[in-house]
Phi, psi and omega in degrees: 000135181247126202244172160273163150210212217284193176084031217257142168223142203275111180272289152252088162305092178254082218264101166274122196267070176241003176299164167257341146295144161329139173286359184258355173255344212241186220255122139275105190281148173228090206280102190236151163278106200245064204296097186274152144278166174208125196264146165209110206017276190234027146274117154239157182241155187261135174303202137260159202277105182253202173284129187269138176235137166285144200263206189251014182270329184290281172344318205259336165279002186266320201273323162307283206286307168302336174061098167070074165299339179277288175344274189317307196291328183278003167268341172285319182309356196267283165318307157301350188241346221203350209245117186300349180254127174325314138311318188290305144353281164335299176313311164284323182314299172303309182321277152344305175290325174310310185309314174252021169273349155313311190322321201265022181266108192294306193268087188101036179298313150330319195276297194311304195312303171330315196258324179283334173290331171293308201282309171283344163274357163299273170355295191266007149270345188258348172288301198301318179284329171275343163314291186286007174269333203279310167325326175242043140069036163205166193279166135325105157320160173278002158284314116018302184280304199305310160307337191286308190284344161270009155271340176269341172296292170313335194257308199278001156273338188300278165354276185319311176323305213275324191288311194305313189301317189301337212272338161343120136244210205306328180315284180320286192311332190266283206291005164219042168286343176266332173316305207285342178300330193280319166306305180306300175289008117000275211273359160249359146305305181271020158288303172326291184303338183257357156274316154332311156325305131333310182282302146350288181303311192328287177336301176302336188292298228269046167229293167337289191301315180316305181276007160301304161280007180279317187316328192280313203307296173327300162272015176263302193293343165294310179311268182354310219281334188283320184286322143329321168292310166340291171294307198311317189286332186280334149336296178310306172319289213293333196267346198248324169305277219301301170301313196262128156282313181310328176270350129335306170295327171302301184309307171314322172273011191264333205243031157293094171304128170306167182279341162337319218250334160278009165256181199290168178275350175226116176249106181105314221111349182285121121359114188232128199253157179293315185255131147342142160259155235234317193237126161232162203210142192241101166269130156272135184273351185239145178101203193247153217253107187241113167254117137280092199261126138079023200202136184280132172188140170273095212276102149252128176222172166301050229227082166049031187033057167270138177252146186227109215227112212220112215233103188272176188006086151202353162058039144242142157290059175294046190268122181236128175234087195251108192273138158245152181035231213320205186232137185240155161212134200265123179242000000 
């Protein structure tokens, strides 16, 4: 009679879905590289290497146990052939293999099962969680990588574990059938523990990130809040411009020409200078001499009953001079 036994190595994984049954009636085919032994009473020979198929009692624990099993198994097969970050790669590779090297586990199947399921559901959630970090356009921390590697530790002792039960025989599997129980919840202790952990760091990234992004809101509402102070003020200015007459009027005179500048530069033919002269000063050859400094005033003196009328800084000659009787003449 020809059994299967130990060695199982993960070569190509291919998980063909193309049945049209449910995964708990139908066969999951796998294109595995499958190193056999063949016993024949205390000789064995290593076989060629063929195709390994899960039978449909396996399908149907997979499909139970794993919850939506098809899922799982093709992200890890996903994963395992294509996922860039290197542990994690490892991790689903193994994971798969732990899965179908339970299969061929005579003693404690249940237990086995139990454990290869802790193992591929560790796996494809820490796959789902680094998806969804590459998604929102960010990396794995190195705490984050450090769990992948003591996680990938853990799965390749796990491995080592499950291949050592096959190669037992039966006697050894009945007599260190209560060991393995106690190995086994071990190693789904520490499956627990490195996803708890995992999950921890996660937590701790998507905490980093929150509060990085509570930091940008705060400074976007300080900006808003200085540009808003901004307008206000200027809003205030304008209204304070709008309101003040005085500067208005400055303006308003500014853009008035002064009478200066419209009067002509020659009147009569007299010269006319930009500034008043401040002393005009008048000689007479008949009558008395009238000096005026700085000052308006109407001048009568006795001068041949000449009147004189003399209008200082305003740079006109108002001088009225009206002769009666003799004839005067001015030199």
């Amino acid at each position: 009679m020809r059994r299967l036994r130990s060695d199982i190595r993960l070569g190509t994984i291919a998980t063909l879905m193309a049945s049209k049954t449910p995964l708990s009636t139908s066969c999951l085919t796998s294109a595995m590289a499958l190193k056999t032994k063949e016993s024949n009473e205390s000789k064995e020979s290593v076989s060629s290497t063929s195709t390994f198929v899960l039978p449909a009692e396996a399908a149907s624990w997979l499909d139970t146990t794993l919850h939506a099993g098809n899922l799982i198994l093709t992200t890890l097969t996903q994963a395992a052939a294509a996922s860039p970050e290197p542990f994690l790669k490892a991790a689903a590779g193994t994971a798969l293999v732990i899965l179908s090297t339970v299969q061929a586990v005579r003693e404690n199947k249940e237990n086995f099962h139990r454990l290869g399921s802790d193992v591929c559901g560790v796996v494809y959630n820490i796959n789902c969680a680094y998806d969804k970090s590459v998604r929102n356009g960010k990396e794995l921390s190195q705490h984050m990588r450090e769990c992948l590697v003591e996680l990938s530790g853990t799965l390749h002792s796990i491995n080592q574990f499950v291949e050592a039960q096959l190669r037992r025989g039966k006697l050894l599997r009945i007599a260190f059938s209560k060991g393995d129980l106690g190995k086994i919840q071990e190693y789904r202790e520490r499956l627990n523990a490195a996803m708890a952990l995992f999950e921890f760091q996660n937590t701790i990234s998507i905490h980093e990130t929150m509060v990085q992004m509570a930091e940008q809101q705060v400074e976007m509402l300080n900006e808003m809040r200085k540009q808003a102070d901004e307008a206000k003020r200027k809003r205030e200015a304008e209204k304070e411009r709008m309101d003040d007459p005085t500067p208005l009027a400055v303006q308003t005179s500014a853009m008035v020409a002064s009478p200066s500048s419209q009067t002509p530069d020659v009147f009569y033919g007299l010269p006319l200078v930009s500034e008043p002269n401040r002393t005009v000063n008048f000689t007479q050859v008949l009558g008395s001499q009238v000096t005026r400094n700085d000052s308006q005033m109407t001048t009568n003196t006795n001068s041949g009953n000449t009147t004189i009328n003399a209008t200082t800084g305003s740079n006109n000659d108002n001088s009225v001079r009206v002769s009666r009787g003799r004839y005067h003449r001015f030199f």
